[in-house]
C-alpha positions in Angstrom: 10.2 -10.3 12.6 8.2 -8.7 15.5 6.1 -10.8 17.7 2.1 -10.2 17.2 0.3 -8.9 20.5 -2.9 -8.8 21.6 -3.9 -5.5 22.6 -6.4 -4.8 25.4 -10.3 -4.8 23.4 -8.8 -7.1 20.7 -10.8 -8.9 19.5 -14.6 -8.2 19.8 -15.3 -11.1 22.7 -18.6 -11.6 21.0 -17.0 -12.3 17.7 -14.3 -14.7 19.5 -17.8 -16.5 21.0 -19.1 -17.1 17.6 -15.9 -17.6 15.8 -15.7 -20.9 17.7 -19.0 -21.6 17.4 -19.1 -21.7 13.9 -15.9 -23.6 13.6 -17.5 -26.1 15.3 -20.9 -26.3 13.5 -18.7 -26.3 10.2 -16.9 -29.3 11.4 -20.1 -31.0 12.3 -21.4 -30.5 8.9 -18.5 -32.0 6.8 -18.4 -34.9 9.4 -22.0 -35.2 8.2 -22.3 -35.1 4.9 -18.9 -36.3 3.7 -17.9 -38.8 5.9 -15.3 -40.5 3.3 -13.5 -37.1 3.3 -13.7 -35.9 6.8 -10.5 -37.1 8.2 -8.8 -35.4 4.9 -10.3 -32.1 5.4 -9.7 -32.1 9.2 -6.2 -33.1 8.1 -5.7 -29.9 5.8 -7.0 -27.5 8.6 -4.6 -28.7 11.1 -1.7 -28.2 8.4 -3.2 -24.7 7.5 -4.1 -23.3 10.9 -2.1 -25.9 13.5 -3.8 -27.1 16.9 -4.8 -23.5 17.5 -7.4 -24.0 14.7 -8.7 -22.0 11.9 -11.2 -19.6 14.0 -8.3 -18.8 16.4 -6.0 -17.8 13.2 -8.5 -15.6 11.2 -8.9 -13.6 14.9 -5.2 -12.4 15.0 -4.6 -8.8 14.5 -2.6 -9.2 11.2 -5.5 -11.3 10.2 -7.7 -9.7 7.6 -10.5 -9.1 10.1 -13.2 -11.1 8.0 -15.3 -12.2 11.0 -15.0 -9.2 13.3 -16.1 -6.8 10.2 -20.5 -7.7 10.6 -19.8 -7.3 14.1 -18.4 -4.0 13.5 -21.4 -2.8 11.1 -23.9 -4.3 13.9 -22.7 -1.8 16.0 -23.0 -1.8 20.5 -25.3 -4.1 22.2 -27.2 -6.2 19.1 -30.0 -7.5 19.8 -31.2 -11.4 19.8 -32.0 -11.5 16.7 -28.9 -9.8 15.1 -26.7 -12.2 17.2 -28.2 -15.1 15.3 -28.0 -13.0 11.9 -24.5 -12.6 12.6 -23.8 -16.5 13.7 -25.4 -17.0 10.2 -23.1 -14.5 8.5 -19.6 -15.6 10.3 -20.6 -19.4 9.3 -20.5 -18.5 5.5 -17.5 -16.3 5.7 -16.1 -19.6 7.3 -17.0 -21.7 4.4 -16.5 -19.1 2.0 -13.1 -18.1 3.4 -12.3 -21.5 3.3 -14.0 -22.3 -0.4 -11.4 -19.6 -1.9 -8.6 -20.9 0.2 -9.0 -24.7 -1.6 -9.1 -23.2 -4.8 -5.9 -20.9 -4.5 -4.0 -23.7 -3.2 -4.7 -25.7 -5.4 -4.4 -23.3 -8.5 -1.0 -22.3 -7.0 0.6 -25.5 -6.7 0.9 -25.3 -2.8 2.2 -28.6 -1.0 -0.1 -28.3 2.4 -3.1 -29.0 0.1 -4.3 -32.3 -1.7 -5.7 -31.5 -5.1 -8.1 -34.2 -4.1 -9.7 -32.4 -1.7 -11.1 -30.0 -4.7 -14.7 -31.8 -4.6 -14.9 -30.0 -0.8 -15.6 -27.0 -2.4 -19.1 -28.2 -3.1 -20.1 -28.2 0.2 -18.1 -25.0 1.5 -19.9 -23.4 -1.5 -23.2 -24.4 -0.2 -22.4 -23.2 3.1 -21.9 -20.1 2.2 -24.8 -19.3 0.1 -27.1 -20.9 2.1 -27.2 -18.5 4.8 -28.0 -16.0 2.6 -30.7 -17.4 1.1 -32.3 -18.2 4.5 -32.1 -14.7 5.1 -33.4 -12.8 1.8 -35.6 -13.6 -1.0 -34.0 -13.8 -4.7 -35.3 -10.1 -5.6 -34.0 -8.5 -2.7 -31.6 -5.7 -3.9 -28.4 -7.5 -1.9 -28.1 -10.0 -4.3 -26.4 -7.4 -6.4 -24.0 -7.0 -3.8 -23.5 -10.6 -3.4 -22.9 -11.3 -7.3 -20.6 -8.2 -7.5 -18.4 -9.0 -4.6 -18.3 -12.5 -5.0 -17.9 -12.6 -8.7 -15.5 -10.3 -8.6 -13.2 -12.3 -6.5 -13.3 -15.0 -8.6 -12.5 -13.1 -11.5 -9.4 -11.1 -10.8 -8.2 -14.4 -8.7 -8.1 -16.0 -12.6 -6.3 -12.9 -14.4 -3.7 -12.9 -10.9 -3.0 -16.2 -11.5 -2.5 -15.3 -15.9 0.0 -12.3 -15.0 3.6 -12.3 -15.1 3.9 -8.1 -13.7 2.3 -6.0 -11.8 2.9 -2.4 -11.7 0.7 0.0 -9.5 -2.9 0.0 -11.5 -2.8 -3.9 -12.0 -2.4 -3.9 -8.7 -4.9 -1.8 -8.2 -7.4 -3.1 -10.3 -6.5 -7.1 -9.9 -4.6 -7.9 -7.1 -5.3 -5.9 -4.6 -9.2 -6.7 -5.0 -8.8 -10.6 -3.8 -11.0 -9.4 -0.5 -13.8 -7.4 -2.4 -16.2 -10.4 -1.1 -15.8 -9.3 2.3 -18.5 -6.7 1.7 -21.0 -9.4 1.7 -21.8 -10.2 5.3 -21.5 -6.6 6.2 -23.8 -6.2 3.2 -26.1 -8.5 4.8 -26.0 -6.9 8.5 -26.8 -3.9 7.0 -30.1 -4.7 5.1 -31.0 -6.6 8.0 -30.6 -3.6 10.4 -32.6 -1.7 7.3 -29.7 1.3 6.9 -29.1 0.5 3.0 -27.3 3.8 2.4 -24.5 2.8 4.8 -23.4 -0.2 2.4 -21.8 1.6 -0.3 -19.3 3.8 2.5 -18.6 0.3 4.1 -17.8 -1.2 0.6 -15.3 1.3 -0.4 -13.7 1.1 3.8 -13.8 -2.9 2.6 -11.9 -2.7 -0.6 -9.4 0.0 1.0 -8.4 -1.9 3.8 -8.5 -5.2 1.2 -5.8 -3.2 -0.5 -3.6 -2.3 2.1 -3.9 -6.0 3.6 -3.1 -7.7 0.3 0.3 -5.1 -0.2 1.3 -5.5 3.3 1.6 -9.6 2.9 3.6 -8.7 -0.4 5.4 -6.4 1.1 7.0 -8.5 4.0 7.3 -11.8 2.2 9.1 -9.9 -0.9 12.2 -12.0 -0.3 9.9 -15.0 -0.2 7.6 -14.2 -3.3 10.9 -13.9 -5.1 12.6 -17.0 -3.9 8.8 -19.3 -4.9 8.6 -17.5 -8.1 5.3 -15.7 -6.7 4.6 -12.5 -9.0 3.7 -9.6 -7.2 3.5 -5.8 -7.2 7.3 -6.0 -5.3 8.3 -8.4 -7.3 7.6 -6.7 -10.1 9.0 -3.9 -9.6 12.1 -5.3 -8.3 12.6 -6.5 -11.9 12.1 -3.8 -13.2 14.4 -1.4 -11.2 17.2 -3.7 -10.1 20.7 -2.9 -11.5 22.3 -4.5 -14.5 24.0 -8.1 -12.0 21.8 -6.8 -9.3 19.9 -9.6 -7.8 16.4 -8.8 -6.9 17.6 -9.3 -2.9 20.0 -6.8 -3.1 17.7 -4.2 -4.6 14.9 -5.1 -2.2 17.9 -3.9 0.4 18.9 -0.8 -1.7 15.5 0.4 -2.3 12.7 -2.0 -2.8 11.5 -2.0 1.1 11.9 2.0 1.5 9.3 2.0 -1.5 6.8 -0.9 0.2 6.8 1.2 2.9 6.2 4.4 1.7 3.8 3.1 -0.7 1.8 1.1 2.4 1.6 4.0 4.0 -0.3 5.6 0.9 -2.8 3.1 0.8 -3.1 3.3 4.7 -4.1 6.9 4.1 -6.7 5.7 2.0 -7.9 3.2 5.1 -8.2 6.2 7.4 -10.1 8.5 4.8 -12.6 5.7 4.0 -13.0 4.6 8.0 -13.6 8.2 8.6 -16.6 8.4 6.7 -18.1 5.4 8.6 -19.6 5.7 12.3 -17.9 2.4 13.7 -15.7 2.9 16.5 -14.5 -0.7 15.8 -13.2 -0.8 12.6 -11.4 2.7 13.6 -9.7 1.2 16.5 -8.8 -2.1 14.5 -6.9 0.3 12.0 -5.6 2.2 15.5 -4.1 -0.8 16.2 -3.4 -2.4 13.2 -1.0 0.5 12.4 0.8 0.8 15.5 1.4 -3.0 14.8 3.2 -2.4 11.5 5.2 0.8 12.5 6.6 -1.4 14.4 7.1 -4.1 12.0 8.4 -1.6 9.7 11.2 -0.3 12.3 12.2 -3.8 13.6 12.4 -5.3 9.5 14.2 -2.0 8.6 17.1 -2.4 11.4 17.4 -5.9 10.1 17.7 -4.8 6.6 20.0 -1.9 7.4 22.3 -4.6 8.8 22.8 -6.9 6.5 23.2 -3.9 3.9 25.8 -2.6 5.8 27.6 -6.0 6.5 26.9 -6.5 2.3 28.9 -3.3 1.5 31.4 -4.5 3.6 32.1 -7.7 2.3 31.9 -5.9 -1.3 34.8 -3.0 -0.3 36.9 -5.9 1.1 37.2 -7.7 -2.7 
């Protein structure tokens, strides 16, 4: 595996600034109002996101860019009043982020998280609302986006959890949607900076780039997902395709990561058409990046790869 860089301009310094701000305020809040539980929660960050914390982790490059994408949609220089709008905005996708996180953790069985931490979720769930509804009233027109993103991701998390295959359109139309809520502070930025027509272009950019993040994790932990049982659009088509005695690793060698990638790099077309129609040098030079990081990837995994199946064949012509 390659080692993650930095590049120069990554990330946004302003959304670094607030990132840690709002970790902090978040912190101060649970240590508030649930001061039985505090310790526990603090306890299940530092397992999830080690001493580096969790705003450090979410500003990686191979990070979803959750908090850097209101930044992005507020465009050069905001003004005063923006900056607090988008303090607002990065504090719920903190709490939400983390409200989703609980419950797939939970749901899935995973060790690093104490089922009996559920009851959090109240509070997270409150955070992340609650900016909202400081910011517009309950008839204001992005509420709609707020149900429809938000909803959604709770309802194709249930049927992800419920499916045992995925070919391309379940992917398409389930698992790769787990990040349509990510439209919601953009969303938000956008009616507040009164440019409406620009949230539909950033919602499809969203759900794109949600797509090609969601594949990419499934690509490179294939051998993982396999090995925990995890079902996923590799996976599944691993069992599919793989040769009568074949082990799924073996055809992940063959042909399984020559597919990922070519099929990653179809969805990553889709990232560049939908970025294209948006005017937001960020986001385009996140994707730059983002790229250039997983060609990469991509070259260093596939000399690995290549290796071992050489060094399999081998071993086999020797029996």
């Amino acid at each position: 595996m390659t080692k993650e860089h930095t590049p120069p301009g990554f990330p946004h310094p302003l959304a670094v600034a607030v990132a840690h701000d709002v970790a902090v305020r978040l912190d101060h809040c649970v240590a508030q109002w649930l001061p039985h539980s505090v310790e526990l929660v603090r306890a299940w960050w530092r397992r999830l996101y080690g001493e580096a914390g969790l705003a450090a982790a979410l500003l990686r490059l191979r990070s979803f860019p959750l908090l850097h994408l209101p930044f992005w949609a507020a465009g050069d220089d905001p003004s005063a009043e923006l900056r607090r709008t988008l303090a607002d905005v990065s504090y719920s996708s903190l709490s939400g982020y983390l409200f989703i996180r609980l419950v797939d953790d939970v749901v899935d069985g995973d060790t690093d998280t104490d089922p009996a931490l559920l009851p959090v979720g109240a509070l997270l769930h409150s955070e992340f609302s609650g900016a909202y509804s400081a910011l517009f009233p309950a008839d204001h027109h992005f509420w709609e986006v707020y149900r429809s993103g938000w909803y959604a991701t709770a309802d194709v998390a249930v049927a992800d959890a419920r499916i045992d295959d995925i070919d391309v359109p379940t992917f398409r139309a389930v698992s790769g949607r787990k990040l349509d809520a990510a439209v919601i502070p953009v969303a938000a930025v956008l009616y507040q900076t009164d440019r409406p027509e620009q949230v539909a272009p950033w919602s499809a950019a969203i759900k794109a780039l949600g797509r090609w993040q969601q594949f990419h994790n499934d690509l490179f932990d294939g051998l993982k997902d396999r090995t925990h049982r995890n079902v996923t659009l590799i996976t599944s088509r691993g069992e599919r395709r793989r040769h009568v005695g074949e082990d799924f690793a073996a055809w992940f060698l063959r042909e399984g990561f020559s597919w990922g990638v070519a099929h990653l790099a179809e969805l990553g077309d889709e990232v560049v058409a939908a970025t294209e129609r948006l005017d937001s040098s960020g986001l385009s030079e996140y994707v730059r990046l983002r790229f250039e990081d997983v060609e990469e990837r991509i070259a260093t995994t596939s000399t690995s790869l290549g290796a071992v199946h050489r060094l399999v064949g081998a071993l086999q012509r020797r029996e």
